[in-house]
N, C-alpha and C positions, 0 to 999 in steps of 0.2 A: 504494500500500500504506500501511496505517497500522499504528497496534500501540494494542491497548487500553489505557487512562492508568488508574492504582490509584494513589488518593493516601491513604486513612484506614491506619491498622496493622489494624482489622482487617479493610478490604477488602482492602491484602496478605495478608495468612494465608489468606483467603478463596482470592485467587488461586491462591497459591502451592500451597494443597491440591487446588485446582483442576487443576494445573499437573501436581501428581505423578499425580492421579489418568488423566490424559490420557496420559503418558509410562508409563505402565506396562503400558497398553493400546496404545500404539504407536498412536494418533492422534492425536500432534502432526504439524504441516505441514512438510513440506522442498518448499524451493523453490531453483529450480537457473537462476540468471540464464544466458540462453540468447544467446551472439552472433549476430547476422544475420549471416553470411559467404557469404549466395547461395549461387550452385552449383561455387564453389570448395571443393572435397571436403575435409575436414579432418578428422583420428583425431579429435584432442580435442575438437570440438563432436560427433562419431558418440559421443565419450564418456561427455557429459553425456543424451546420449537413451537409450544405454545403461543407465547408474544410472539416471534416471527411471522408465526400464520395467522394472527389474529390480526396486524398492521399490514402485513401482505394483502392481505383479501379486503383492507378498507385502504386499499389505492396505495400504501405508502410501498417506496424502493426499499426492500430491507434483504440484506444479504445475512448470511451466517458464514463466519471467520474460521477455519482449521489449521491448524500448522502441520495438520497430517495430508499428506499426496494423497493419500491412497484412503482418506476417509472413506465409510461404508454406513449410511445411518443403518443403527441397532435395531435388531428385530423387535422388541419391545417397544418400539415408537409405532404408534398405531399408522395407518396405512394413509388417515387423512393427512396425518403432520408431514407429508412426503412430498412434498411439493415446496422446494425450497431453493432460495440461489446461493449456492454454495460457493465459496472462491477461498484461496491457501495460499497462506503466505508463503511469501518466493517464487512463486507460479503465476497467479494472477496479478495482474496490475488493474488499481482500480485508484482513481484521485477521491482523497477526501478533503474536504473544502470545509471551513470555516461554522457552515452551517448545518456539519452533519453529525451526527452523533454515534459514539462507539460505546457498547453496554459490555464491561467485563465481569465476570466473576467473582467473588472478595477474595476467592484462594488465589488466584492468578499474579500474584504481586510482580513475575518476571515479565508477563506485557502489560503492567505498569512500568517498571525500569525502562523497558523499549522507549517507552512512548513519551517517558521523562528525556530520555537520551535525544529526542526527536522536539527539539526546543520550538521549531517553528509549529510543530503541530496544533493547531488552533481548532481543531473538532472538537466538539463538547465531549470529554470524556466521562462516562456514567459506570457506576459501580453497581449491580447487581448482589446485594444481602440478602442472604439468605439463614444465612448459620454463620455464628460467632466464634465456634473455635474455627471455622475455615479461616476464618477473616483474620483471628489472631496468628493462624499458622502460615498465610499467606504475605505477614507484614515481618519486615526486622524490627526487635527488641525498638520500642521509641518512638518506630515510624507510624504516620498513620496517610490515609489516603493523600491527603493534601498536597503529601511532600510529593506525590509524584502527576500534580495538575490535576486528581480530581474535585471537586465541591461539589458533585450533584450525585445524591445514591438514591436507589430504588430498594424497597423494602415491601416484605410481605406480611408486615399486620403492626397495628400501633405500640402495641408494649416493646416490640424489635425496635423499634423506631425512636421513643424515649428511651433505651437503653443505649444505644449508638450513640446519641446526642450528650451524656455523660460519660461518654470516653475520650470526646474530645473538647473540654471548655474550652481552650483555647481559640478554635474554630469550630465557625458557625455554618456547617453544610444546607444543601438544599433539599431534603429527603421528601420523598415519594415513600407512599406506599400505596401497592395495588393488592389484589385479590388473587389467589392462585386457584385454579380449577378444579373440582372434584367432577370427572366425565361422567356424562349421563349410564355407561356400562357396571357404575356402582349402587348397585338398585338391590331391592328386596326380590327373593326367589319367588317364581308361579308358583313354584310345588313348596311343601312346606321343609322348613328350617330342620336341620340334624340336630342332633344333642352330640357336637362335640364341639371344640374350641379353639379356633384360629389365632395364631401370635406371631408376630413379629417383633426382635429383639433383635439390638445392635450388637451384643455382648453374647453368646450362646451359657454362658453359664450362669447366669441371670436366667433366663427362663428355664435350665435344669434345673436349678434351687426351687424354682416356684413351683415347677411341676412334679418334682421330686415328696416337698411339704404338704404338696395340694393332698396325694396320693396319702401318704401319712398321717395328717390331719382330716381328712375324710375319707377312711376307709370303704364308707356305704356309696362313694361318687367314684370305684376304682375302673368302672365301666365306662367315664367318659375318657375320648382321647380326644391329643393334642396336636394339629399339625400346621407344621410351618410354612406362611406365607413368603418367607427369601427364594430369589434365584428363579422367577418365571417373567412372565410379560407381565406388564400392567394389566391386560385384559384378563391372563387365566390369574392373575393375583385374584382381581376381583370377582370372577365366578366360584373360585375355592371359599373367600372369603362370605360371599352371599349367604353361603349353604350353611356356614356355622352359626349357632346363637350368639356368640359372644367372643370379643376378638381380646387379645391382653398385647396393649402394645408399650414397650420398656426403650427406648432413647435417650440416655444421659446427655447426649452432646445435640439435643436436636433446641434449634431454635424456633422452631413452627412445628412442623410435623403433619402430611396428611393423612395418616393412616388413621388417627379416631373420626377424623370426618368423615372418610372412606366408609367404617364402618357404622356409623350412625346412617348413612346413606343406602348401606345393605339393612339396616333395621338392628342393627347386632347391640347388645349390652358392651359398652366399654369399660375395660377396666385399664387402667391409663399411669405411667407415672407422671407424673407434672415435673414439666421444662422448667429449668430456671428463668426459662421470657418465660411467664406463661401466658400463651395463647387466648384472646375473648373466648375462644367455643369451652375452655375449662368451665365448667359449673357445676354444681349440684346436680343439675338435668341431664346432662351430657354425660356423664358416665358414673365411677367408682375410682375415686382418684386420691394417688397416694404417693409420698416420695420414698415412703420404703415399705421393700417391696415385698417384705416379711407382710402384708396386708393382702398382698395379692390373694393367696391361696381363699380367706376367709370371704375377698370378693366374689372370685370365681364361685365359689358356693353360695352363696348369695343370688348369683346370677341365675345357676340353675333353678333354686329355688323359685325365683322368677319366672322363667320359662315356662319349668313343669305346675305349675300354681297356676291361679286365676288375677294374676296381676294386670294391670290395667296398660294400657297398648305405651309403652314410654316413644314408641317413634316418633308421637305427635308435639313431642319437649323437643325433638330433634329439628324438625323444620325452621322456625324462625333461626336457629344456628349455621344450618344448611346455607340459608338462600345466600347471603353472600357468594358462597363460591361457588352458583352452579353458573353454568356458560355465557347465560345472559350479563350477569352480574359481572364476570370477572373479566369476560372483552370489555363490559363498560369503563370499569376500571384504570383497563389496559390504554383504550384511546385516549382516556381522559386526562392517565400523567403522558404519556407522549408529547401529545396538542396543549398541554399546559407548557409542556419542555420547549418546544415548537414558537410559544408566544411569549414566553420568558425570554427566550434566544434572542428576537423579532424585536421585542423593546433594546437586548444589551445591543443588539446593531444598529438600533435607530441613535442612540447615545451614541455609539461611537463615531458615527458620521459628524455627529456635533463635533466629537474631541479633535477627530482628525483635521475638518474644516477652521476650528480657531487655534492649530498650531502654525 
C-alpha cells in the first residue's frame, strides 16, 4: 500500500477538496487488516468479515488486508461473508489517500510500527477492540495506541469502552462502539431440546473440574453428558448447541464474549463466568452467573431442575437482551460509526483548508 504525496499549498487545497468531495459521497476506502488464523474459528476475525460485508453491500469500497499470498478464507466463515476484495501486502498496490481509513486489530501492534514508520501516512488509522489482554499483549510495556498515530478505536459494548478510557488519562481517544452479531442460525430446535449440556471453555481443565464435581456432587444427575462446543464451524457450533438445554460457558481472558448470547438465542439456560468488563446482557435474567466456578456444578443442577420441572418459559427475559445484536441492529450500528467516522473526517478537512489557506 502506499498513500498519495501532496507537497505544493495549492496541491493541498486541491487534495483536500478533493478529499471532502469523496467523503460526502461515501467513497473513500476502508480497509480492514484481516488475521490468517486458519480454520481455528474465531468471533472477532467472523467480525471483521462481518463489517466488511455489511459496508460493502451499503455502496462503500472496503477491501480486506493479508500479508498472506496465499490466503484461503476459512471454512467456518459462512458462505454469504465470501464475497470480498481481498488485496496483500507486497502484491497488491493500492493508494491510500488522506480520507480513507484502515481498521487494525489491538493485537496487531507490528502494523502499527509499519504505519508509524510511514510518517506521511495520513489515512485515519482505527483500532479495532475487542479483548484487552490482546491489546495489552499487542503493545510494548508503556506504549499505548497513540504512540503509533492512532486516536480513533472501535469497540464492542460500553463497559469495554469506559474501561479503555482509564488506561489512558493522559489521552483522550475517539471510541466507537458498535454491536457485534448473533446470526439468525442460532435459534431454538423444531424438535424438542436433549437433557445434556453444551460448554465451551478457554482452559480444558476448568471444565474437567466442573464436570468432574458436577458428577460427585450429584450422583442422581450421572446420566446427563457433557459435550464440547471447540473446533467446528460457526454453523455446526450452533446446531450442536440448539439441541442442548443449557450451555456452561468459562472465558477468563474474554472481554465481551458471544457464546451466552448464542445460547440465550438457542433458548438454553446459561451458566456463565463473568468477565472482568462485564458485558450489559450479564443479569439476573440472563443466566446463573459466577466468578468461581466451584458454583458451576450446583448451577448446572439447578438448570436441570429447571428443564425437567414446570418452570416458566425464561427465553422470554432473553429477548429485550437479544435484540441488540441481531442483524438488523448490529448493521445499524455498523453504518452508523463508519458515516459518523466519515463526517468527523469531513469537518477535520474542512478546518484544514482554513489552516492551510492562512499560512
Amino acid at each position: 500500500m502506499r498513500e498519495e504525496v501532496v507537497q505544493s499549498k495549492e496541491q493541498k487545497i486541491e487534495a483536500l477538496e478533493r478529499a471532502i468531495d469523496v467523503l460526502k459521497n461515501n467513497k473513500h476506502k476502508i480497509v480492514f487488516y484481516l488475521p490468517d488464523v486458519g480454520e481455528t474459528a474465531s468471533v472477532s476475525v467472523y467480525e471483521i468479515f462481518h463489517q466488511h460485508n455489511v459496508l460493502k453491500k451499503s455502496g462503500f469500497e472496503t477491501y480486506l488486508l493479508t500479508d498472506n499470498a496465499n490466503y484461503k478464507i476459512p471454512d467456518w466463515i459462512e458462505a454469504d461473508l465470501h464475497n470480498i476484495n481481498l488485496i496483500t501486502i507486497g502484491k497488491d498496490d493500492i493508494i491510500m489517500n488522506p480520507e480513507d481509513v484502515i481498521v487494525i486489530p489491538e493485537y496487531y501492534s507490528q502494523i502499527a510500527y509499519e504505519l508509524k514508520r510511514e510518517s506521511k501516512f495520513s489515512s485515519l488509522k482505527v483500532v479495532l477492540l475487542q479483548n484487552v489482554d490482546l491489546m495489552l499483549k499487542g503493545l510494548p510495556n508503556g506504549g499505548n495506541f497513540a504512540d503509533f498515530g492512532f486516536d480513533t478505536i472501535i469497540t464492542t459494548h460500553k463497559p469495554l469502552k469506559e474501561f479503555f478510557e482509564t488506561t489512558s488519562p493522559l489521552k483522550k481517544y475517539n471510541v466507537k462502539v458498535y454491536n457485534p452479531l448473533i446470526p439468525e442460525y442460532f435459534t431454538p430446535p423444531q424438535k424438542e431440546k436433549k437433557l445434556f449440556v453444551s460448554f465451551l471453555s478457554r482452559n480444558r481443565d476448568d471444565i474437567t473440574k466442573v464436570v468432574k464435581l458436577f458428577y460427585q456432587q450429584y450422583p442422581q444427575y450421572r446420566w446427563i453428558t457433557f459435550e464440547d462446543l471447540s473446533g467446528t464451524t460457526r454453523e455446526a457450533f450452533a446446531e450442536k448447541m440448539k439441541h442442548s438445554f443449557c450451555t456452561v460457558w468459562i472465558d477468563k481472558l474474554a472481554s465481551f464474549g458471544t457464546t451466552p448470547l448464542e445460547a440465550m438465542a438457542c433458548g438454553n439456560v446459561v451458566v456463565g463466568y463473568i468477565p472482568d468488563i462485564i458485558p450489559e446482557y450479564v443479569t439476573d435474567e440472563s443466566g446463573l452467573w459466577s466468578k468461581n466456578i466451584l458454583d458451576f456444578p450446583k448451577y448446572i443442577a439447578n438448570a436441570i431442575e429447571y428443564f425437567i420441572g414446570d418452570g416458566k418459559d425464561i427465553t422470554e427475559n432473553y429477548k429485550p437482551l437479544l435484540e441488540p445484536y441481531r442483524r438488523k441492529e448490529s448493521e445499524k450500528t455498523i453504518l452508523s460509526t463508519y458515516k459518523e467516522l466519515a463526517k468527523e473526517r469531513l469537518a477535520f478537512f474542512k478546518e484544514a483548508i482554513i489552516n492551510v489557506q492562512n499560512k
